[in-house]
PyMOL Python script that loads the backbone (N, CA, C, O; Angstrom):
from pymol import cmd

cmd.read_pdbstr("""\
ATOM      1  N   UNK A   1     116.193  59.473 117.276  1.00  0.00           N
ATOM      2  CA  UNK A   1     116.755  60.798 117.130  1.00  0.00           C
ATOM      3  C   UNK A   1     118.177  60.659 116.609  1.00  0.00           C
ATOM      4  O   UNK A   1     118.881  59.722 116.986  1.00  0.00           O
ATOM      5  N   UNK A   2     118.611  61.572 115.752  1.00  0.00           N
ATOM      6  CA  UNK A   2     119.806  61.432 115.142  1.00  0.00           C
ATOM      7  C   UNK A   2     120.679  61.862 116.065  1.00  0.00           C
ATOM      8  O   UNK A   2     120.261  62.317 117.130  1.00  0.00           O
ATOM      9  N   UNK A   3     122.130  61.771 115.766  1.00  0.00           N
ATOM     10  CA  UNK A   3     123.359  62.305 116.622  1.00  0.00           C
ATOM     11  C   UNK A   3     123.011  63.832 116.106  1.00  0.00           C
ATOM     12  O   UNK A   3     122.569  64.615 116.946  1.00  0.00           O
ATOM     13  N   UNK A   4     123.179  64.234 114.880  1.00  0.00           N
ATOM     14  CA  UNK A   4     122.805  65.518 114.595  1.00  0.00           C
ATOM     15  C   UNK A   4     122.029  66.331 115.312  1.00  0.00           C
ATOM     16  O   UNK A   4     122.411  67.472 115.573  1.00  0.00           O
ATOM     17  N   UNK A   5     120.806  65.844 115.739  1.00  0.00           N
ATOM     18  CA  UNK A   5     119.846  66.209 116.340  1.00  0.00           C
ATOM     19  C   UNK A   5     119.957  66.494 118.070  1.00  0.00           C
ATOM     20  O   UNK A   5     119.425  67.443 118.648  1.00  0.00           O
ATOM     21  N   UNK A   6     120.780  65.429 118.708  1.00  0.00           N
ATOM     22  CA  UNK A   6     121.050  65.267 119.819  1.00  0.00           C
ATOM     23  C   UNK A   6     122.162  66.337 120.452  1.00  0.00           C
ATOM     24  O   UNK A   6     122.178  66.956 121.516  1.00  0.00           O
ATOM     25  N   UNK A   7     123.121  66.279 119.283  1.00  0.00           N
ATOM     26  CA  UNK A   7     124.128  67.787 119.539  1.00  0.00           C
ATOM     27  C   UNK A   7     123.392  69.170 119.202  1.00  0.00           C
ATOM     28  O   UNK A   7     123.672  70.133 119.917  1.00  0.00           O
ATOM     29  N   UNK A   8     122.533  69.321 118.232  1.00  0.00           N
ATOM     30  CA  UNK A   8     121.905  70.190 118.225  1.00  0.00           C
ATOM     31  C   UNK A   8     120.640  70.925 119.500  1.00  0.00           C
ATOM     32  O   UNK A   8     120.358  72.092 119.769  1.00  0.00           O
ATOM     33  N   UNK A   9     120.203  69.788 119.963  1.00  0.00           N
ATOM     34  CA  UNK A   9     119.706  70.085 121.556  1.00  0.00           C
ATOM     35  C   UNK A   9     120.439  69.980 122.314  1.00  0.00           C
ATOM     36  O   UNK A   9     119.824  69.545 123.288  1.00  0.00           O
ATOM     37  N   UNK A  10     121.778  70.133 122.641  1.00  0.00           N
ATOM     38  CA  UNK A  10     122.906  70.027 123.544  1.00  0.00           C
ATOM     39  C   UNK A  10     123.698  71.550 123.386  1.00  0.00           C
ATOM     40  O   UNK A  10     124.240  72.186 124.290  1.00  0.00           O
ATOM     41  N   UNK A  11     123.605  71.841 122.230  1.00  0.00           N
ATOM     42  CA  UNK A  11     124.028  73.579 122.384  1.00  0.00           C
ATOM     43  C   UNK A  11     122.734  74.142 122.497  1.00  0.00           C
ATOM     44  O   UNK A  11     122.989  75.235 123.003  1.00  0.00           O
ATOM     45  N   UNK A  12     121.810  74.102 122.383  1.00  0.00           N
ATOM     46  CA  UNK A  12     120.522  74.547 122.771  1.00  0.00           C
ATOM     47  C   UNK A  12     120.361  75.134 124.171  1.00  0.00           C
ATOM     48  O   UNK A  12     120.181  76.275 124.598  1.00  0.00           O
ATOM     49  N   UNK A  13     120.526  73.606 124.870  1.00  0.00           N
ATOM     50  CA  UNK A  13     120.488  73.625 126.225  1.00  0.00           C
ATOM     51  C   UNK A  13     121.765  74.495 127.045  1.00  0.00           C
ATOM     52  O   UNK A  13     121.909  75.240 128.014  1.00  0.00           O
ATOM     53  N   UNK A  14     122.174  74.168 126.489  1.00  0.00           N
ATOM     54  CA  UNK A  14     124.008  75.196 126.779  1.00  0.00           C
ATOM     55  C   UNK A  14     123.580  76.728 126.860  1.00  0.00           C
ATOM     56  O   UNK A  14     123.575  77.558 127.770  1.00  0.00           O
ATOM     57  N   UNK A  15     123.244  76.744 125.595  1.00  0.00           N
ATOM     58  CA  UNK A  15     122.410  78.438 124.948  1.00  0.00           C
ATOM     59  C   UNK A  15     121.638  78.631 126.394  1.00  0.00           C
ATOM     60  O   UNK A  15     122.094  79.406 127.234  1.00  0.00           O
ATOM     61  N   UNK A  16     120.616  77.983 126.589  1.00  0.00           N
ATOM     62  CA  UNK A  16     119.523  78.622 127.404  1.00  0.00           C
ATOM     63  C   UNK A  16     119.582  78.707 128.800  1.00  0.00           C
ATOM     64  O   UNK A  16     118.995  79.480 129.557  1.00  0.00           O
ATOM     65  N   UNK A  17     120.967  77.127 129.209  1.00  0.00           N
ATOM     66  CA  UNK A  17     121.754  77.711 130.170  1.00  0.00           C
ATOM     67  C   UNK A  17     122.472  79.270 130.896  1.00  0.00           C
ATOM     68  O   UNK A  17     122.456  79.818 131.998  1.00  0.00           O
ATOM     69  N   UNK A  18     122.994  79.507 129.702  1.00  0.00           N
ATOM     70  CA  UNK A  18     123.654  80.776 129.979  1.00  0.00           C
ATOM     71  C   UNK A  18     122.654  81.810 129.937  1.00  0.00           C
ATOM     72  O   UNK A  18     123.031  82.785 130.587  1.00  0.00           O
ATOM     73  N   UNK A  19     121.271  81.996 129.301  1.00  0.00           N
ATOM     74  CA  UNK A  19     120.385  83.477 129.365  1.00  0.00           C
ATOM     75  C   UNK A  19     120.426  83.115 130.360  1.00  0.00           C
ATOM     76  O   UNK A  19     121.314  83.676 131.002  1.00  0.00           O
ATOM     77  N   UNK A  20     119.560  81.971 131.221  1.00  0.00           N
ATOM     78  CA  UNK A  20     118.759  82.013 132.147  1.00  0.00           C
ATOM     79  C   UNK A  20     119.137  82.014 133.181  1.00  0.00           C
ATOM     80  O   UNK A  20     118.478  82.572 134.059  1.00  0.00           O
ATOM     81  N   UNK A  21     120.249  81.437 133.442  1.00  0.00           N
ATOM     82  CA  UNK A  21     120.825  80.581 134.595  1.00  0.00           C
ATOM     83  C   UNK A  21     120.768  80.989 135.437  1.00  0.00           C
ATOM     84  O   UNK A  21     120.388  80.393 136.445  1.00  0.00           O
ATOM     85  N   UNK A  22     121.269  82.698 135.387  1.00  0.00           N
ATOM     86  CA  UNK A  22     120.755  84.226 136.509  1.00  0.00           C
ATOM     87  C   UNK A  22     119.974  83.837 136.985  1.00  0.00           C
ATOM     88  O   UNK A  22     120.212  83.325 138.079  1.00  0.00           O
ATOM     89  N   UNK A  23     118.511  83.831 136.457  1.00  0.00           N
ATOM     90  CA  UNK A  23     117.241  84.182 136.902  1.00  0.00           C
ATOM     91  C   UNK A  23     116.372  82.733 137.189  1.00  0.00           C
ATOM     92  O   UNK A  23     115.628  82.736 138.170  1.00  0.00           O
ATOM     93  N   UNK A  24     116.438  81.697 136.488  1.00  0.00           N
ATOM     94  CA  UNK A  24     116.165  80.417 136.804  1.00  0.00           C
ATOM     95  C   UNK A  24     117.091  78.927 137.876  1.00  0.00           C
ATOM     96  O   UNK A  24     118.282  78.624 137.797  1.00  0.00           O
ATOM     97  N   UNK A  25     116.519  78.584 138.355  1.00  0.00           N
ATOM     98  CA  UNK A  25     117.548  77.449 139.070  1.00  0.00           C
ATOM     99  C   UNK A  25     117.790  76.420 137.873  1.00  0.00           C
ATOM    100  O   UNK A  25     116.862  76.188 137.098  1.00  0.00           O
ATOM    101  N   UNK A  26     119.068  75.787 137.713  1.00  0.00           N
ATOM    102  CA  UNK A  26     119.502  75.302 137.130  1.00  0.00           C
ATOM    103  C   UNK A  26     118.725  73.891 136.883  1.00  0.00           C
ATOM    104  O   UNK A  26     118.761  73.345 135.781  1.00  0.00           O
ATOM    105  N   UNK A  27     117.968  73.302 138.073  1.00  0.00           N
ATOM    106  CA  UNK A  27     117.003  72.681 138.142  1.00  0.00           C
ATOM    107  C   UNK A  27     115.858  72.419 137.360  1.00  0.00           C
ATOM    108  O   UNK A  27     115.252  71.385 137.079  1.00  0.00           O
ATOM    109  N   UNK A  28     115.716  73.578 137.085  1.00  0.00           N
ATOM    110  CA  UNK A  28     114.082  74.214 136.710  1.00  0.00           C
ATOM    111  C   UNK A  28     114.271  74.199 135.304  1.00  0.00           C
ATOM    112  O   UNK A  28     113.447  73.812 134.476  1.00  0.00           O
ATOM    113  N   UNK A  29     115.650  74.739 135.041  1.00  0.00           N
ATOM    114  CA  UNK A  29     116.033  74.457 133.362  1.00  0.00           C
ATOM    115  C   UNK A  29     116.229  73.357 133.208  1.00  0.00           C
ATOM    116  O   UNK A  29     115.374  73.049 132.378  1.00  0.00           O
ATOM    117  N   UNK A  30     116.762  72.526 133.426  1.00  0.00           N
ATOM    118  CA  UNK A  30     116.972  70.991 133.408  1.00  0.00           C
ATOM    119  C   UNK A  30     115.395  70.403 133.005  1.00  0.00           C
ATOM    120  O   UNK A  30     115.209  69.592 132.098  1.00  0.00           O
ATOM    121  N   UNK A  31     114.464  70.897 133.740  1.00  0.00           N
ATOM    122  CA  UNK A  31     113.400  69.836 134.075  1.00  0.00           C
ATOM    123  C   UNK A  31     112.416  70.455 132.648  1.00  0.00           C
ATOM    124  O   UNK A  31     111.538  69.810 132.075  1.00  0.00           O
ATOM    125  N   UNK A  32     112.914  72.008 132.279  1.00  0.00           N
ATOM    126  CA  UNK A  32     112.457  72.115 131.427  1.00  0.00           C
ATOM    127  C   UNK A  32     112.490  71.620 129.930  1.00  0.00           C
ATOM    128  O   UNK A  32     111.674  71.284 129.072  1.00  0.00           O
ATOM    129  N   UNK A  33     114.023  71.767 130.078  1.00  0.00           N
ATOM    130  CA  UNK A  33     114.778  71.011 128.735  1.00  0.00           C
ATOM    131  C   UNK A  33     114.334  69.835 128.296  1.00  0.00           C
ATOM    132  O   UNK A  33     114.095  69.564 127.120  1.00  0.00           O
ATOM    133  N   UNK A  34     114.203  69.025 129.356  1.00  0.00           N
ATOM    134  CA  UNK A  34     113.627  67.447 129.626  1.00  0.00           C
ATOM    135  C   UNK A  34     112.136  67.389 129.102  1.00  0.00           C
ATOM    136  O   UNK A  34     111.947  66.668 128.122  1.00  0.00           O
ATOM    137  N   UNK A  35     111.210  67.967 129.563  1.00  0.00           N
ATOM    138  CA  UNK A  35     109.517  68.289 129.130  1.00  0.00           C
ATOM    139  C   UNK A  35     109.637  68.294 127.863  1.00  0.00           C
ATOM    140  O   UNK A  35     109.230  67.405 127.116  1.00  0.00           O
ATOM    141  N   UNK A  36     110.366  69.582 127.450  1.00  0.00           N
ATOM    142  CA  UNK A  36     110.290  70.190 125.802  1.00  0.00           C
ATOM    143  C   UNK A  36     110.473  69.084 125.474  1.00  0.00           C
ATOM    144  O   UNK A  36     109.431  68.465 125.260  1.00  0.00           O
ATOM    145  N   UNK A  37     111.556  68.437 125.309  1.00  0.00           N
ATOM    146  CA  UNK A  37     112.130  67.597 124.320  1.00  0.00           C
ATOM    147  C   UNK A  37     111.149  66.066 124.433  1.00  0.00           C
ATOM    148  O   UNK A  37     110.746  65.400 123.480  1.00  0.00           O
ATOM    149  N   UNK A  38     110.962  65.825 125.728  1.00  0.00           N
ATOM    150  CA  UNK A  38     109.548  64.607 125.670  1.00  0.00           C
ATOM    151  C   UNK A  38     108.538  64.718 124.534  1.00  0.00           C
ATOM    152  O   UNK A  38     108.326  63.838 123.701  1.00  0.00           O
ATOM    153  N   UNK A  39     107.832  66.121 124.614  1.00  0.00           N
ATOM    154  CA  UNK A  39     106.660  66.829 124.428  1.00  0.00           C
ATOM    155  C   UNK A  39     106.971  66.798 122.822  1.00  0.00           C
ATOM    156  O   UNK A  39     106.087  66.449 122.039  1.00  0.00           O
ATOM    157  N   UNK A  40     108.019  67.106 122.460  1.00  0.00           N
ATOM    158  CA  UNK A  40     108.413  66.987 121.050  1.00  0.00           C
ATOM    159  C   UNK A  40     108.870  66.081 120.038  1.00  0.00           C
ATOM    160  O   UNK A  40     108.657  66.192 118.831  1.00  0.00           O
ATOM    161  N   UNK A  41     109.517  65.175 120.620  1.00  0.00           N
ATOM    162  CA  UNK A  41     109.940  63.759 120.228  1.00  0.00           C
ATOM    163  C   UNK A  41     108.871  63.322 119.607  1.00  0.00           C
ATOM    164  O   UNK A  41     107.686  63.271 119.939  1.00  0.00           O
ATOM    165  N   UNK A  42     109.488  62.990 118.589  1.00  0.00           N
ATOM    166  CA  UNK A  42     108.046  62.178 118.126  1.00  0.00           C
ATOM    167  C   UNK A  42     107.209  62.759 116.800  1.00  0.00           C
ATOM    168  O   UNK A  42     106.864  62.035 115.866  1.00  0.00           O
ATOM    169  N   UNK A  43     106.962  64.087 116.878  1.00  0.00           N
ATOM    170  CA  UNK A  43     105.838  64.771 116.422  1.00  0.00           C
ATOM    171  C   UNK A  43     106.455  65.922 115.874  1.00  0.00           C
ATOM    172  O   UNK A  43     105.778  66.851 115.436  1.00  0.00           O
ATOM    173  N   UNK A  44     107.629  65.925 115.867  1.00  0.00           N
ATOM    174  CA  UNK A  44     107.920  67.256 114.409  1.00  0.00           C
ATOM    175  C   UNK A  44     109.141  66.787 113.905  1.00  0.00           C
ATOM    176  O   UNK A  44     110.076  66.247 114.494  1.00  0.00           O
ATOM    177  N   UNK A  45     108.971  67.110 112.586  1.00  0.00           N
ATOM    178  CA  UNK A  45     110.125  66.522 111.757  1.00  0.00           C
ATOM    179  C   UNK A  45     111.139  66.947 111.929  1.00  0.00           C
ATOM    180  O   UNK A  45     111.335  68.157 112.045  1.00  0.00           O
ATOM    181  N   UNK A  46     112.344  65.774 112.011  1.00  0.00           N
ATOM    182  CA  UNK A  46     113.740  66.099 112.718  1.00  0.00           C
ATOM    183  C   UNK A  46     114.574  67.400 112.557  1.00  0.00           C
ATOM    184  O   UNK A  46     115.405  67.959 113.273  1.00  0.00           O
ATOM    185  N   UNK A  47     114.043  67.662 111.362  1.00  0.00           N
ATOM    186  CA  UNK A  47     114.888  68.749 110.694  1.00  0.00           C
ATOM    187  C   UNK A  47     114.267  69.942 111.362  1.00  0.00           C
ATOM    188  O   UNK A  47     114.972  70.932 111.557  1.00  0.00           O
ATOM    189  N   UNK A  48     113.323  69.935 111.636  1.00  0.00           N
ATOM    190  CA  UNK A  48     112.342  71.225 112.364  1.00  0.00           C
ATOM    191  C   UNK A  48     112.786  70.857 113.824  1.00  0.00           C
ATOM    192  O   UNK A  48     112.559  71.787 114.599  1.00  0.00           O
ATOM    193  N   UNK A  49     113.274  69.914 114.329  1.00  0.00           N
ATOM    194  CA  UNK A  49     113.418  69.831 115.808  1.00  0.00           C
ATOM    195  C   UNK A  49     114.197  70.964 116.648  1.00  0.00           C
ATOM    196  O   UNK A  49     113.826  71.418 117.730  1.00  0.00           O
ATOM    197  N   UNK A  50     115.509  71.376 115.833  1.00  0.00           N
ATOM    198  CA  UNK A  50     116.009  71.723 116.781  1.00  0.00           C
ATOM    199  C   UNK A  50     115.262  73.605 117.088  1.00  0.00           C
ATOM    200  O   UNK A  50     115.356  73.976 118.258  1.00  0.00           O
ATOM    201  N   UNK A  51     114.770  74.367 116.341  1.00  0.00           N
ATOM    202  CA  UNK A  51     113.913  75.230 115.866  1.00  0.00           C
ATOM    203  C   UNK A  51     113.013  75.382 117.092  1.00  0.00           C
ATOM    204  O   UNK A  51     112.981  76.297 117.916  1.00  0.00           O
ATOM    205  N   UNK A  52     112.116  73.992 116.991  1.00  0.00           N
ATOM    206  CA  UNK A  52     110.842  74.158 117.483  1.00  0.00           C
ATOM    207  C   UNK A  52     111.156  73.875 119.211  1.00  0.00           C
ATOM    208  O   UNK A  52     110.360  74.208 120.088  1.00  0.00           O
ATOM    209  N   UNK A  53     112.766  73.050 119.526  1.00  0.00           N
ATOM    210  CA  UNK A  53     112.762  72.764 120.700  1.00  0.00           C
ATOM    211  C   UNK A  53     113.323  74.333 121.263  1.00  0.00           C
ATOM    212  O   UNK A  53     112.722  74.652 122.289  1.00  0.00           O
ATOM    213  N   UNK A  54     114.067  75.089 120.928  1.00  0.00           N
ATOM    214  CA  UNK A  54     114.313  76.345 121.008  1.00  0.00           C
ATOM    215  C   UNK A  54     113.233  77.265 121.496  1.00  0.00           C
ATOM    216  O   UNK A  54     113.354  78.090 122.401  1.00  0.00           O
ATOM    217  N   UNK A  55     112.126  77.010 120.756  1.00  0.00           N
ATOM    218  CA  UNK A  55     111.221  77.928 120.970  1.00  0.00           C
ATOM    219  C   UNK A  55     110.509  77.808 122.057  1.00  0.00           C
ATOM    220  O   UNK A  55     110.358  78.704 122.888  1.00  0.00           O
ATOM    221  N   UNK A  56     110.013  76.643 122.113  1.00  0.00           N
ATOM    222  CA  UNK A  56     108.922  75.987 123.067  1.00  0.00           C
ATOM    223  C   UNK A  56     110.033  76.003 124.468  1.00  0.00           C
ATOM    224  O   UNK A  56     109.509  76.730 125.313  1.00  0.00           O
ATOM    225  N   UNK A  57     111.069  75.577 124.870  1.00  0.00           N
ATOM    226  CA  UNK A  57     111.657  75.810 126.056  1.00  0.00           C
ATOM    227  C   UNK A  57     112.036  77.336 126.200  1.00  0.00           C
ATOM    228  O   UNK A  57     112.359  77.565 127.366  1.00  0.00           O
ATOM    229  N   UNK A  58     112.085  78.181 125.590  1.00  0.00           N
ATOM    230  CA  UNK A  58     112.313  79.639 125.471  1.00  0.00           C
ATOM    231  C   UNK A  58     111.275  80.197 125.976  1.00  0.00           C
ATOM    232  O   UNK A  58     111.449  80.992 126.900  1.00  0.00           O
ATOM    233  N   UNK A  59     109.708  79.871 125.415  1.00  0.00           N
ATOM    234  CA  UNK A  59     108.676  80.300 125.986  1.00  0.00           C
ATOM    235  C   UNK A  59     108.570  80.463 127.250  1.00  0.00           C
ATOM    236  O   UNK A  59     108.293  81.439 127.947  1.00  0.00           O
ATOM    237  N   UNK A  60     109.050  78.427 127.658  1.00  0.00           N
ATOM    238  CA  UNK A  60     108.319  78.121 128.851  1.00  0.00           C
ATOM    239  C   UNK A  60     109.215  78.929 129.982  1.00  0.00           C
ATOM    240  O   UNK A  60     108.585  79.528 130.855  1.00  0.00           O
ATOM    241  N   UNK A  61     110.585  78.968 130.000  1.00  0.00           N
ATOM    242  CA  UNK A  61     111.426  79.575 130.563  1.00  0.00           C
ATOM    243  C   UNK A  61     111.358  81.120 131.212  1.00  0.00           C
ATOM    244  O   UNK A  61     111.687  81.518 132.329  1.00  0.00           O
ATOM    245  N   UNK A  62     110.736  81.903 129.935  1.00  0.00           N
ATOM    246  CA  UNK A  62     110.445  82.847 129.766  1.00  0.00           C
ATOM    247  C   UNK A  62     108.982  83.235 130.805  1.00  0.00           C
ATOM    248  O   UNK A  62     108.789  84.260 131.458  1.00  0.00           O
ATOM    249  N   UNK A  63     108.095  82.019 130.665  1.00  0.00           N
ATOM    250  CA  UNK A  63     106.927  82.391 131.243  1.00  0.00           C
ATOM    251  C   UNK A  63     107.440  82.019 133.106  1.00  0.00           C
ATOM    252  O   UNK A  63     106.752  82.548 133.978  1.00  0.00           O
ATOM    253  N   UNK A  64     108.678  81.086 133.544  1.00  0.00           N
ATOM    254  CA  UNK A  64     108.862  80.980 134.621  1.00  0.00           C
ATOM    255  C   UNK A  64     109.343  82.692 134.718  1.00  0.00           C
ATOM    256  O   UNK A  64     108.524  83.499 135.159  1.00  0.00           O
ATOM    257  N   UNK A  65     110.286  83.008 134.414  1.00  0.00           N
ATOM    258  CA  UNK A  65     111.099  84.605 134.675  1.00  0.00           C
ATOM    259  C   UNK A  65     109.860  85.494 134.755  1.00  0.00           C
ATOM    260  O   UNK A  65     110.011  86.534 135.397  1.00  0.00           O
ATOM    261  N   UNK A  66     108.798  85.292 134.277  1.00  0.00           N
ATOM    262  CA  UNK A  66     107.523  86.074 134.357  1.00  0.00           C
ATOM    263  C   UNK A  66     106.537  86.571 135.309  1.00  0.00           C
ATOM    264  O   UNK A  66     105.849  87.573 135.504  1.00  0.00           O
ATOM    265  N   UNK A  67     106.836  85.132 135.947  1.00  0.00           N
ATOM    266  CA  UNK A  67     105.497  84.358 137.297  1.00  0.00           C
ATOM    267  C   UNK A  67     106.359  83.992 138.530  1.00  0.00           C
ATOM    268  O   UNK A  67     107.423  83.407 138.327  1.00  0.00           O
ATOM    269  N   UNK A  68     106.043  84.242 139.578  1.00  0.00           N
ATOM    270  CA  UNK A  68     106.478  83.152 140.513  1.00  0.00           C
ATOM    271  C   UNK A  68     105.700  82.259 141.157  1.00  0.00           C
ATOM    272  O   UNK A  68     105.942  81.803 142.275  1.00  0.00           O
ATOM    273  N   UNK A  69     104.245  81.851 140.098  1.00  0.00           N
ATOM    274  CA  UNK A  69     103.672  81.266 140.645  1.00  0.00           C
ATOM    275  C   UNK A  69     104.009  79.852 140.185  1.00  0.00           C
ATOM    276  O   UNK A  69     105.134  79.765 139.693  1.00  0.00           O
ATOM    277  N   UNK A  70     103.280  78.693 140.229  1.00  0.00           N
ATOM    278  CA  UNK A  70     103.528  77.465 140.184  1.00  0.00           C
ATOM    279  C   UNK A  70     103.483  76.959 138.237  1.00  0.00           C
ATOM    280  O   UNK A  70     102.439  76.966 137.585  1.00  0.00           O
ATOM    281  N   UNK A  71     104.400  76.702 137.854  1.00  0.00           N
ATOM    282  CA  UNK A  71     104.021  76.615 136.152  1.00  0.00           C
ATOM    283  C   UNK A  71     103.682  74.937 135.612  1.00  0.00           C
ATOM    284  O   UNK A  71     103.231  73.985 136.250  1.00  0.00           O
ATOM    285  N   UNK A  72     103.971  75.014 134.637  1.00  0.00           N
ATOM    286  CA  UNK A  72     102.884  73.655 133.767  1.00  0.00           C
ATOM    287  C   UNK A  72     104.040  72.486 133.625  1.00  0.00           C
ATOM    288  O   UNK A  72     103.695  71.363 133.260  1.00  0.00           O
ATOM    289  N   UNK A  73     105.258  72.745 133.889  1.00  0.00           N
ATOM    290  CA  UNK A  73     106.328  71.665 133.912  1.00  0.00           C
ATOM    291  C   UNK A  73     106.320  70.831 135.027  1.00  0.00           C
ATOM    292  O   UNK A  73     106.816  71.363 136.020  1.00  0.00           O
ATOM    293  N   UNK A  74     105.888  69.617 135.191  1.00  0.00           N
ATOM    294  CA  UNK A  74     105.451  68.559 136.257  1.00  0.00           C
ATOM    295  C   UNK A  74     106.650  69.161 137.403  1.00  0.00           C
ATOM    296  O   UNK A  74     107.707  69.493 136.866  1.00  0.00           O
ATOM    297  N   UNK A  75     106.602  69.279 138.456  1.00  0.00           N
ATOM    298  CA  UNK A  75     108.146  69.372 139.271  1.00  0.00           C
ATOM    299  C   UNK A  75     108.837  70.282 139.375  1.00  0.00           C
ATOM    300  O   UNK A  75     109.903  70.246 139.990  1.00  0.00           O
ATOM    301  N   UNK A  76     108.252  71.563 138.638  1.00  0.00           N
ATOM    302  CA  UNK A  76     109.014  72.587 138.744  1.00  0.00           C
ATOM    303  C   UNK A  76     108.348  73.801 138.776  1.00  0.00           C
ATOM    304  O   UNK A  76     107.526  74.191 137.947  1.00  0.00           O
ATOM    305  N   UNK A  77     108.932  74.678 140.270  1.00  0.00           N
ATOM    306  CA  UNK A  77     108.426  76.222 140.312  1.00  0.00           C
ATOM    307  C   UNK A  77     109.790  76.982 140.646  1.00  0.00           C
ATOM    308  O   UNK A  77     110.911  76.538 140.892  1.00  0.00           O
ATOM    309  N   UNK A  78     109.401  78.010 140.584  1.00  0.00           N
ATOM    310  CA  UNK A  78     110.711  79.189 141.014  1.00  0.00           C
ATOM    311  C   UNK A  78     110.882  79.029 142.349  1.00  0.00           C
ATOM    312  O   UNK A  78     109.943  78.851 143.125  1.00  0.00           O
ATOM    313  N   UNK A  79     112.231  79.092 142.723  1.00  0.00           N
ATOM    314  CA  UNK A  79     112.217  79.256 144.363  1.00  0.00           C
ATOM    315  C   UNK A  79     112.168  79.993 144.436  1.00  0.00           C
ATOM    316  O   UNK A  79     112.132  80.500 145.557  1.00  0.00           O
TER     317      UNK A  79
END
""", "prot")
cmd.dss("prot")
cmd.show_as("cartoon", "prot")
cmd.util.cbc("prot")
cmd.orient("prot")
């Protein structure tokens, strides 16, 4: 992964810090940030990374603020 790339998921995470932070444990974003970016590594071109990591942790985030039931990120539910 490039430095480019690495600062670019670092204001990302910053970004999704601040929507969520209200409504999610800081935890839960963490563990999400971490998944996405596993889940993605690898398999979309760098230049599409920071895009696609945006989206896909936005979703998943989104689907925790949704549910309080148990979600698909190994280790992590809403308290």
């Amino acid at each position: 992964m490039t430095t480019q790339c690495t600062d670019e998921i670092g204001e990302i995470g910053v970004w999704l810090m601040g929507e969520f932070g209200g409504r999610v444990p800081a935890a839960v974003i963490s563990r999400v940030l971490n998944a996405s970016r596993r889940d993605l590594e690898g398999r979309i071109d760098p230049e599409e990374l920071g895009e696609m990591f945006h989206t896909l942790c936005r979703f998943r985030l989104r689907r925790i603020v949704a549910s309080d039931r148990w979600i698909t990120v190994p280790g992590a539910h809403v308290s």
